[in-house]
C-alpha positions, 0 to 999 in steps of 0.5 A: 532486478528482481521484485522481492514482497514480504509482509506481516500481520500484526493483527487482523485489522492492519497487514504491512507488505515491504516491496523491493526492487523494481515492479515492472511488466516482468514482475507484476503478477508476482506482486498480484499473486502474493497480494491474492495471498495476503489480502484475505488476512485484513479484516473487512474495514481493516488497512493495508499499509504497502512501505515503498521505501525500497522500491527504486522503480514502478511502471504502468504495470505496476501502477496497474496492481497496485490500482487493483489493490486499491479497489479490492480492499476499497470494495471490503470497505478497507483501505490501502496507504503506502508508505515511504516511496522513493522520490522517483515513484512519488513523482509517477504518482504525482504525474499520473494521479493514481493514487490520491496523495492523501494516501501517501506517507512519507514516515511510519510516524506519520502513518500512525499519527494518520491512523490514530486520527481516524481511529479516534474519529470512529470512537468519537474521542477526537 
């Protein structure tokens, strides 16, 4: 199976990007190129959401992207969340410890609950 990305910019400050399929040493560059592409469009200080719920499967390689995601945007003081992975990618997660699980979303609503929390603690209503 083939690795498909799509992604939409809902405004300038957050960007969501769906995977689908597999990523695995055969497909990884086809996620850092697109990444090359979308990136730039989230503002510095802005969120990247990246919805696993379609992705059956993850290797190191893919591991390795989405590291490199990761320090990217961390080093434009924006950050990246995922959102809904499967069981079977959730627990590559847990087993490696690559991405903080603080950074792990199991539903949109919680994702936006996360997100109007911090939102408020910047603006100093909550």
């Amino acid at each position: 199976m083939t690795l498909i990305v799509r992604s939409e910019t809902p405004s300038t400050h957050r960007t969501v990007v769906w995977l689908e399929g597999r990523l695995d040493a055969a497909n990884y560059t086809a996620l850092d190129e697109a990444l090359r592409d979308i990136t730039p469009l989230v503002d510095n200080g802005g969120t990247l959401v990246v919805d696993l719920s379609a992705l059956e499967y993850i290797s190191s390689a893919g591991l390795r992207s989405l590291a490199q995601l990761r320090k990217s945007m961390h080093d434009r003081d924006a950050r990246t969340l995922l959102l809904n992975p499967q069981p079977q990618v959730k627990k590559v997660f847990e087993i490696v410890k690559a991405v903080p699980i603080a950074e792990v979303f199991a539903t949109v609503a919680e994702l936006d609950q996360y997100l109007d929390h911090m939102q408020r603690q910047v603006s100093g209503t909550g």
